[in-house]
ZAVO-136761 format. One record per residue (C-alpha): residue number from 1; y, x, z. Coordinates in nm, 2 decimals. Each point is the difference from the previous one (the first is absolute). Last residue first. Layout:
! residues N
num	north	east	up
NUM	Y	X	Z
...
//
This chain:
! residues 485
num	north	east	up
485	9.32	13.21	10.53
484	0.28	0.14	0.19
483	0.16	0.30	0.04
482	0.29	0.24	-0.22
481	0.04	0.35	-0.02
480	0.37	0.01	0.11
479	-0.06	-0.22	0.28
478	0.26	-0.21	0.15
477	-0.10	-0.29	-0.29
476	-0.33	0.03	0.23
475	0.23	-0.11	0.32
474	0.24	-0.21	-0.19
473	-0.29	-0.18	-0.14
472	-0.23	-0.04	0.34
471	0.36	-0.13	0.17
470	-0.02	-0.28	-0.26
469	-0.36	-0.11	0.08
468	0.09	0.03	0.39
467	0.27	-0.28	-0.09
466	-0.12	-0.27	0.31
465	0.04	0.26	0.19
464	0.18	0.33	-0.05
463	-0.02	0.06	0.41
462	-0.35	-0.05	-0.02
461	-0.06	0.31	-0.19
460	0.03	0.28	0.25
459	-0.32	-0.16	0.17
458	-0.18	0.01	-0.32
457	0.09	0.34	-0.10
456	-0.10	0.06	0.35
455	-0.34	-0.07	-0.08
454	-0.05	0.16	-0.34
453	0.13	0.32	0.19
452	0.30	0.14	-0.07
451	0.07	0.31	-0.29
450	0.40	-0.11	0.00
449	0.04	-0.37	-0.06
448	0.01	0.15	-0.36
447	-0.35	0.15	0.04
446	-0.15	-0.26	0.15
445	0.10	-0.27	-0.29
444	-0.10	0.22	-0.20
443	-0.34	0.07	0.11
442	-0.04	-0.38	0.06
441	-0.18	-0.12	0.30
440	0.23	-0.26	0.09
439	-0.02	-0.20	-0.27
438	0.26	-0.22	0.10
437	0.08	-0.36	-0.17
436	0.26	-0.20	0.12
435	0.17	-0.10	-0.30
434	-0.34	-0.19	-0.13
433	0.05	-0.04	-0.39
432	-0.39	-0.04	-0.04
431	-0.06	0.20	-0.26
430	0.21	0.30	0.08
429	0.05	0.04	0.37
428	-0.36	-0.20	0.10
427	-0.18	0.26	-0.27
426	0.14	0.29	0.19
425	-0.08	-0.14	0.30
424	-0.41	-0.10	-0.08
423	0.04	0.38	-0.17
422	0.15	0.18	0.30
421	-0.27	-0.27	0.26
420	-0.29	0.11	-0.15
419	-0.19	-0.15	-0.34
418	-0.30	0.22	-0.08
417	-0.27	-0.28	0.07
416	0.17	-0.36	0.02
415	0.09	-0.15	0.33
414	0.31	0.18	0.01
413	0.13	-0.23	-0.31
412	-0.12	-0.29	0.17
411	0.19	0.05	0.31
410	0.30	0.12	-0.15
409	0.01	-0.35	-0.22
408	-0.05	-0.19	0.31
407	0.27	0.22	0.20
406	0.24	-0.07	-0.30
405	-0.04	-0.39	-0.06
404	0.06	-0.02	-0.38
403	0.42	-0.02	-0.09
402	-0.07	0.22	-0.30
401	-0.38	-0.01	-0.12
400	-0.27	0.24	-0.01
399	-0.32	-0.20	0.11
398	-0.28	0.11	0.14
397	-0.34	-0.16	-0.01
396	0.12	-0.19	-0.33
395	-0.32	0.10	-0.15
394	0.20	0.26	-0.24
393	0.20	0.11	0.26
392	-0.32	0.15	0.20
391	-0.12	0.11	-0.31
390	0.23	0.26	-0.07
389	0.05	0.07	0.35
388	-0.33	0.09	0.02
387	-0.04	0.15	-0.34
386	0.27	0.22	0.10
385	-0.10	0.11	0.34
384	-0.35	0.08	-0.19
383	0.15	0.22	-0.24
382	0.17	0.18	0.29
381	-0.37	0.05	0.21
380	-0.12	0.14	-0.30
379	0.29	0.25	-0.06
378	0.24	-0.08	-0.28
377	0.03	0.21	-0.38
376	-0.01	-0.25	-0.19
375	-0.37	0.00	-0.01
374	0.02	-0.20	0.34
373	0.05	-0.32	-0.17
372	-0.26	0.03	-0.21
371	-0.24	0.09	0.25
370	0.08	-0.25	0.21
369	-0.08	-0.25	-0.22
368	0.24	-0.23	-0.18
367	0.01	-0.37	0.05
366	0.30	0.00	0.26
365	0.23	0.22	-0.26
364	-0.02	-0.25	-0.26
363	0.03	-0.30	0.25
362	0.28	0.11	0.20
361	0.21	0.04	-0.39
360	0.05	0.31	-0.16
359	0.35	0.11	-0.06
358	0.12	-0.05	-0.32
357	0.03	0.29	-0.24
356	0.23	0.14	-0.26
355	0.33	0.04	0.10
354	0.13	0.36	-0.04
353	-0.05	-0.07	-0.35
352	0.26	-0.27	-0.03
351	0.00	-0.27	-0.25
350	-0.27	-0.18	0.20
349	-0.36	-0.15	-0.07
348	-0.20	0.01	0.29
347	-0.34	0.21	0.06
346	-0.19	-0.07	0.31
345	-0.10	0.19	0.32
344	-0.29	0.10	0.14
343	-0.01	0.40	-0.09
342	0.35	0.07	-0.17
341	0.11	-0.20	0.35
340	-0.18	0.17	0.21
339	0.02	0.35	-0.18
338	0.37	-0.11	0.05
337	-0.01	-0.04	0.37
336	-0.17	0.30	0.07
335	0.28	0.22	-0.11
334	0.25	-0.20	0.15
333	-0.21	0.08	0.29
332	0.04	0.37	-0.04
331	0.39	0.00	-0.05
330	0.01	-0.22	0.29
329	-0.18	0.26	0.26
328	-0.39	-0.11	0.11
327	-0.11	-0.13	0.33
326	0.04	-0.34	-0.14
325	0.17	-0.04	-0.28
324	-0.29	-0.16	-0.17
323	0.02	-0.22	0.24
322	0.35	-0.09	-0.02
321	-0.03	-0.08	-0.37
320	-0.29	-0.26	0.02
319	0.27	-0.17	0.26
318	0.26	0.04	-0.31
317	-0.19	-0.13	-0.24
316	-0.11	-0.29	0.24
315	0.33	-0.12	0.09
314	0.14	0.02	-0.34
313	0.34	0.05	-0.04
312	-0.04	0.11	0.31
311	0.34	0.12	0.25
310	0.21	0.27	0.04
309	0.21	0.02	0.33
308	0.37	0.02	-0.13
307	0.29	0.22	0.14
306	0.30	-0.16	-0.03
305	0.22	0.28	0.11
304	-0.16	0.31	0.02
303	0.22	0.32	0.11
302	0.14	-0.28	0.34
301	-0.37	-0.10	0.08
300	-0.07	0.39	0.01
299	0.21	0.05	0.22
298	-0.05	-0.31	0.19
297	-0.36	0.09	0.05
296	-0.03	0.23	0.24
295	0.27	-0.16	0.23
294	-0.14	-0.36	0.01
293	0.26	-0.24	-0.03
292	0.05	0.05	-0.37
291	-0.40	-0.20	-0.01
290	0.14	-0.31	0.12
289	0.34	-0.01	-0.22
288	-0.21	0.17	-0.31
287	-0.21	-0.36	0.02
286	0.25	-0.17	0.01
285	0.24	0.08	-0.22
284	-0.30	0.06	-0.25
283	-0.14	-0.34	-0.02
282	-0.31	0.02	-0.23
281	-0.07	-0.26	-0.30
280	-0.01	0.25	-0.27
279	-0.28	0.20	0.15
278	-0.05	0.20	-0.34
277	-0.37	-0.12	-0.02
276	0.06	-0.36	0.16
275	0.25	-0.09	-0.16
274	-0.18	0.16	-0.32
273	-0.34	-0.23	0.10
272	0.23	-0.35	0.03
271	0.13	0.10	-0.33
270	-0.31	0.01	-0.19
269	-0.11	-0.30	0.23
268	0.27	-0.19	-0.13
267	-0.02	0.12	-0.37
266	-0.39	-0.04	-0.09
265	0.06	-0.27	-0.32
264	0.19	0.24	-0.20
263	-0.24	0.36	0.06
262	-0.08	0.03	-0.30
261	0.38	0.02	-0.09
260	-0.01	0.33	0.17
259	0.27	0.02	0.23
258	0.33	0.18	0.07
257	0.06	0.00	0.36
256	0.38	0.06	0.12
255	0.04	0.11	0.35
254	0.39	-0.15	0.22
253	0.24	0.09	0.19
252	0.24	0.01	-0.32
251	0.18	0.17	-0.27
250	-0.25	0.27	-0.03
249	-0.33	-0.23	-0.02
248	-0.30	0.24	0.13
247	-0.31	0.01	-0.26
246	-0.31	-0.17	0.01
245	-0.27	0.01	-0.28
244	-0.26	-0.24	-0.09
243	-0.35	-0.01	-0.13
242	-0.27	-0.24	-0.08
241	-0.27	-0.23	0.04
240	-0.08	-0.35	0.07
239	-0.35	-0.08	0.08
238	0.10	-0.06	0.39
237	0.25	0.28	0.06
236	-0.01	0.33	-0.14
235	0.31	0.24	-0.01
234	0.02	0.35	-0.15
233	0.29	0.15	0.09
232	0.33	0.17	0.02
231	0.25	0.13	0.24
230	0.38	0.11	-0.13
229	0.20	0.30	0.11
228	-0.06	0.15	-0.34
227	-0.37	0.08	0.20
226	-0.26	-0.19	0.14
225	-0.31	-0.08	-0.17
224	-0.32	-0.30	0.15
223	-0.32	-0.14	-0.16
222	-0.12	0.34	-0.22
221	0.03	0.24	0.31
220	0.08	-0.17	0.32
219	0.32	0.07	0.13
218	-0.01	0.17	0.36
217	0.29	0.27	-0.05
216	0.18	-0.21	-0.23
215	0.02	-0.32	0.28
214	0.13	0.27	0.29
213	0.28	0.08	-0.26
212	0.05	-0.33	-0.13
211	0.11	-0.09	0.31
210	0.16	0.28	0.11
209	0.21	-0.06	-0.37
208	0.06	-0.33	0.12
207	0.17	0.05	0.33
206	0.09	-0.38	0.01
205	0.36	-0.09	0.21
204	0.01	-0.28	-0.14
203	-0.13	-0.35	0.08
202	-0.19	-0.07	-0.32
201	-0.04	-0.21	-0.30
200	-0.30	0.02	-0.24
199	0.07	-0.08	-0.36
198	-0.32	-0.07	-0.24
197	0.04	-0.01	-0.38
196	-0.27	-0.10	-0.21
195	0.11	0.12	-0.32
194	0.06	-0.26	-0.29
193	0.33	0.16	-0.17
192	0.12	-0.22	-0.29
191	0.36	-0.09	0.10
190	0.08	0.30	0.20
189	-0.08	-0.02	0.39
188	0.24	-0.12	0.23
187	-0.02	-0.37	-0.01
186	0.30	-0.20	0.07
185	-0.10	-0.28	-0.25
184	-0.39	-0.04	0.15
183	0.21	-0.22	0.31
182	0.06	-0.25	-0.31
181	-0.36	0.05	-0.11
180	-0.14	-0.09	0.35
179	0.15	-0.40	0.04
178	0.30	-0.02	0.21
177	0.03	-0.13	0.39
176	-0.15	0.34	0.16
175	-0.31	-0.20	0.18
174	-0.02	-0.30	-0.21
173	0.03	0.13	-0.34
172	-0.26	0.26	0.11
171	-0.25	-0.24	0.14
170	0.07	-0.19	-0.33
169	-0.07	0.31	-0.26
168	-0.26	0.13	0.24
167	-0.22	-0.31	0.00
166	0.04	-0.06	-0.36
165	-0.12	0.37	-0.09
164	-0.33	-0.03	0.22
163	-0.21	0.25	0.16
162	0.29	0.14	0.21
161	-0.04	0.32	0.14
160	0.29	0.19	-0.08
159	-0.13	0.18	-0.36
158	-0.11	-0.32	-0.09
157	0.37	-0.20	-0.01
156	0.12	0.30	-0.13
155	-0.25	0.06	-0.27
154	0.16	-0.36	-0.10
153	0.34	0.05	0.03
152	-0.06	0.31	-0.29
151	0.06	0.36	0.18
150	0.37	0.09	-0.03
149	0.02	0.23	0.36
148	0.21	0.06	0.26
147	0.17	-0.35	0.09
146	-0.30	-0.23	-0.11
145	-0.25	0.21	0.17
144	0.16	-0.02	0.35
143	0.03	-0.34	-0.04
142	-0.37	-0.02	-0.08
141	-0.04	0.21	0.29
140	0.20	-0.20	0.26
139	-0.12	-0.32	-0.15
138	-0.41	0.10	0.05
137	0.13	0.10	0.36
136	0.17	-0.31	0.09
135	-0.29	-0.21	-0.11
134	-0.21	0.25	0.23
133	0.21	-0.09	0.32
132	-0.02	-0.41	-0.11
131	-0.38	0.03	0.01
130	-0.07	0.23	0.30
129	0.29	-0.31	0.19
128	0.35	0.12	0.11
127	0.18	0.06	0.32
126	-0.15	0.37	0.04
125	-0.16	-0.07	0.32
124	-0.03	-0.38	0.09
123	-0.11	-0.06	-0.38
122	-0.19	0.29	-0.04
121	-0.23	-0.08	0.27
120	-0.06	-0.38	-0.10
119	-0.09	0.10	-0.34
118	-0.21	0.22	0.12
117	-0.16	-0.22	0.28
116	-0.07	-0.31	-0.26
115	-0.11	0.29	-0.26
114	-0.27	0.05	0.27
113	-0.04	0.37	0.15
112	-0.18	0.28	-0.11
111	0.23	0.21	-0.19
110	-0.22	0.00	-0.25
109	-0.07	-0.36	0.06
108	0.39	-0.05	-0.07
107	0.05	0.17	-0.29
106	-0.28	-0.19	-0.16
105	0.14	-0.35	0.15
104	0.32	0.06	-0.13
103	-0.13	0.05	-0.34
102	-0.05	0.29	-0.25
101	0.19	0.08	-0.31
100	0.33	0.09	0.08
99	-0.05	-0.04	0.38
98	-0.09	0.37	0.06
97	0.29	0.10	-0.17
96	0.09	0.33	0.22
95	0.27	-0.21	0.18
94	-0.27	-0.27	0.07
93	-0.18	0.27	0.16
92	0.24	0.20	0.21
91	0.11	-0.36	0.12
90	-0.37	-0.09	0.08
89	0.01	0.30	0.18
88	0.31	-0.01	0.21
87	-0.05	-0.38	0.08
86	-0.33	0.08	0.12
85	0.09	0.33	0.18
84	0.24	-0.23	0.20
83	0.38	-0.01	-0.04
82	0.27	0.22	0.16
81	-0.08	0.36	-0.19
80	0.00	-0.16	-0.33
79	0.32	0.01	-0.16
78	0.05	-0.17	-0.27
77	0.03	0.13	-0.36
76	0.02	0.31	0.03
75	0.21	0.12	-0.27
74	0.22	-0.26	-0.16
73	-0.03	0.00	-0.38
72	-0.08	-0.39	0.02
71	0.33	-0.05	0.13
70	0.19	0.08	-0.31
69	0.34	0.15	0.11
68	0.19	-0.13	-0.29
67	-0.25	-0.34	-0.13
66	0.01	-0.12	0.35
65	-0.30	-0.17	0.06
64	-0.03	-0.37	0.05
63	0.04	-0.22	0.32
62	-0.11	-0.31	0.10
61	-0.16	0.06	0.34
60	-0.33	0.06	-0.13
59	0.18	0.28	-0.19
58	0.13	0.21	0.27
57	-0.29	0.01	0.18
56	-0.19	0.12	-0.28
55	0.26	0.26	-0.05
54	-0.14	0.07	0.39
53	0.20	0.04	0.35
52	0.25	-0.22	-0.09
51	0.40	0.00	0.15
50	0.19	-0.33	-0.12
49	0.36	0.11	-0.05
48	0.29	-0.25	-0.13
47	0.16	0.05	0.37
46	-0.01	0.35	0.00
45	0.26	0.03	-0.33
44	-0.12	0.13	-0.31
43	-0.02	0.32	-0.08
42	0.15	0.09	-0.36
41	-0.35	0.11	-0.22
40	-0.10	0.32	0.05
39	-0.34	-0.05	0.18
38	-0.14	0.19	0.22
37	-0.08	-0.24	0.25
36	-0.26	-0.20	-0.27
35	0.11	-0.31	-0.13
34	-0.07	-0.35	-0.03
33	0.19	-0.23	-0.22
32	0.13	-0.39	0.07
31	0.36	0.07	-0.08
30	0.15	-0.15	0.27
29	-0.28	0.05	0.27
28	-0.06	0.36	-0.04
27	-0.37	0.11	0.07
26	0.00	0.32	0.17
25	-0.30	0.21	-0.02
24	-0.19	0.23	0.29
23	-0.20	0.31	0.07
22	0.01	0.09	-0.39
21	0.29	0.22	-0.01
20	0.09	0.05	0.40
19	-0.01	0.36	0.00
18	0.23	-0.05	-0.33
17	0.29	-0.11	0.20
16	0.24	-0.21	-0.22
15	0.22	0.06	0.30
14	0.14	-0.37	-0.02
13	-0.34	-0.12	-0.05
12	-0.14	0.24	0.33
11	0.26	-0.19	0.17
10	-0.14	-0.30	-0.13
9	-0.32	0.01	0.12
8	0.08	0.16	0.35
7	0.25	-0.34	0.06
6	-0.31	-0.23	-0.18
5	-0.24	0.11	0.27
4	-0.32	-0.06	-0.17
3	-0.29	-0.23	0.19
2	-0.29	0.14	0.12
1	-0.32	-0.10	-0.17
//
């Protein structure tokens, strides 16, 4: 892993640069805290300044978290694009909670390599162990709950990923140097209030109402409503079940995500899968440096700052989604989607009517017949695409996951019948988080590039690389009527 250049590091400190929020964290040698570059504390001098790539990091080397800036509200985390796909993807996975209630050796075999290798791997990459990363984690939350919420010590403890109370009482005595209900003192919530509270930091700009914008358009009647300039849904994970709503923070960069409390014991992936929905984690400096260079898009770069690529909640709603959009306009898809869901998917209680349904799982929709599926309204050779699929990640022969090995997972979505390359690269933009996505073919896409051929809209697109997926946005944000799935 290369090494930080403490000079850039601390300039960036001096700055309090929010393009760096996340990238790095200072550890301070007199008073034995870790911060983030944006915090407001006085700056200390460069010679008390350790420089850490991870909070992690940070913490194997004796530091604890700055209670002002509060570290585990970086965005980003790490950055990933100098360590292997291994690295990136068990990180992606310990982050998500992976290691709450499985073991290294799980995680590992999934990844297929040893635990030996792993643990190996993440050490000489990211300077800490799978074990001591998702420690940190399970802190960061349940520090993050103690501040913003009044839930009892003990849901706290469970509602991070611990499966023992005494085990996150002295980790956390250790770690921040005071037990949990001292750092409970400063909590924001009123005494009494037990909402599960979520707060997602970002480095601003973030064109939120485009966001929500392209999000309404596509929402999934029943499981998904945008409006208020809030997105809410229906969320499913495991055999928990539940809703949530996400609203922007006005005094901060930052989404608030109020939770069901059904939903207690499933908050790191809950807020793995809104990163990863609202693309909190993106770089905008630099990616609106690379694409301003180009003289059709810096226009339009310069009316959009922060311009998001949505991602999946749910990898497989929204894949299910994009087929049903195929060949059809939104509104009509949207259309489709909900008899889908009214048709396969599951009541859930909820004290919103606009939420009443959880998406079906792969299975459901795998077991049904091609005539039920195409009754919806589909073609026969579109019901059949989506039982495919369907079935396809429901045996593991495809597998939606951030991080996965792109030309792998394009491979084996092409395989299946139905699935071209705009749908295989629409899926790769949003489910997979792959910047450099380009579904060339794209009437949209064509049309704002100025009626061109599928094949020079590929050519014309390898000066945006590797951000072709944000260049698709500003070109169908471009469009009055709207594109995409």
């Amino acid at each position: 892993m290369p090494t930080l250049r403490a000079e850039t590091c601390y300039r960036a400190l001096t700055a309090r640069d929010r393009r760096f929020d996340g990238l790095f964290f200072v550890g301070v040698a007199t008073t034995g805290i870790y911060c983030r570059p944006v915090c407001t504390a006085k700056t200390p001098r460069p010679e008390r300044c350790t420089f850490y790539r991870t909070a992690a990091e940070a913490e194997q080397a004796g530091f604890r978290a700055c209670l002002l800036c509060r570290p585990e509200l970086a965005p980003g985390g790490a950055p990933v694009d100098s360590v292997s796909r291994l690295a990136t993807a068990a990180l992606a996975r310990i982050e998500a909670g992976v290691l709450n209630e499985s073991s290294l050796d799980t995680l590992a075999e999934e990844l297929g390599v040893t635990s030996r290798h792993l643990r190996r791997v993440m050490e000489a990459e990211l300077g800490v162990s799978p074990v001591e990363l998702a420690q940190t984690r399970r802190l960061a939350l349940a520090k993050q709950l103690l501040q913003d919420t009044a839930l009892p010590l003990a849901e706290v403890a469970f509602a991070s990923g611990f499966q023992s109370v005494r085990r996150f009482n002295a980790l956390f005595q250790s770690r921040f140097g005071r037990p949990p209900s001292e750092l409970r003192r400063g909590g924001r919530e009123e005494p009494g209030t037990r909402a599960l509270v979520l707060r997602l930091d970002y480095r601003p700009p973030l064109a939120w109402d485009t966001l929500l914008g392209f999000l309404q358009g596509r929402a999934l009647p029943g499981v998904e409503h945008v409006g208020d300039s809030e997105y809410r849904r229906t969320v499913r994970l495991g055999d928990k079940t539940g809703w949530l709503i996400v609203r922007r923070d006005p005094e901060r960069p930052s989404l608030r995500a109020e939770l069901s409390l059904s939903l207690a014991g499933a908050l790191m992936p809950v807020a793995a899968r809104l990163r990863a929905l609202f693309d909190l984690d993106a770089q905008p400096a630099v990616i609106e440096e690379c694409l301003a260079r180009d003289e059709l898009l810096a226009q339009r770069v310069q009316a959009t700052p922060g311009l998001r690529v949505p991602g999946a909640f749910d990898p497989f709603e929204m894949t299910v989604r994009a087929i049903l959009g195929q060949q059809v306009s939104v509104r009509a898809a949207t259309t489709l989607s909900g008899r889908l869901v009214a048709r396969f998917g599951e009541p859930v209680d909820s004290p919103h009517p606009e939420l009443s349904r959880l998406f079906p799982r792969p299975e459901t929709l795998a077991s049904a017949s091609e005539d039920e599926v195409a009754s919806l309204g589909l073609p026969g050779a579109r019901a059949r695409t989506l039982l495919a699929v369907a079935r396809a990640i429901a045996d593991g022969t495809v597998r939606l996951e951030r991080h996965a090995d792109v030309s792998e997972t394009l491979a084996a979505l092409d395989a299946l019948p139905g699935i071209g390359p705009w749908t295989a690269h629409y899926v790769a933009m949003r489910a997979l988080r792959w910047p450099d996505a380009f579904p060339a073919s794209d009437l949209g896409i064509r049309k704002a590039l100025g009626g061109v051929t599928a094949k020079a809209a590929e050519a014309r697109s390898e000066a945006w690389r590797p951000w072709r997926t944000y260049a698709v946005m500003h070109l169908w944000n471009s469009l009055s009527t709207g594109a995409g799935g």
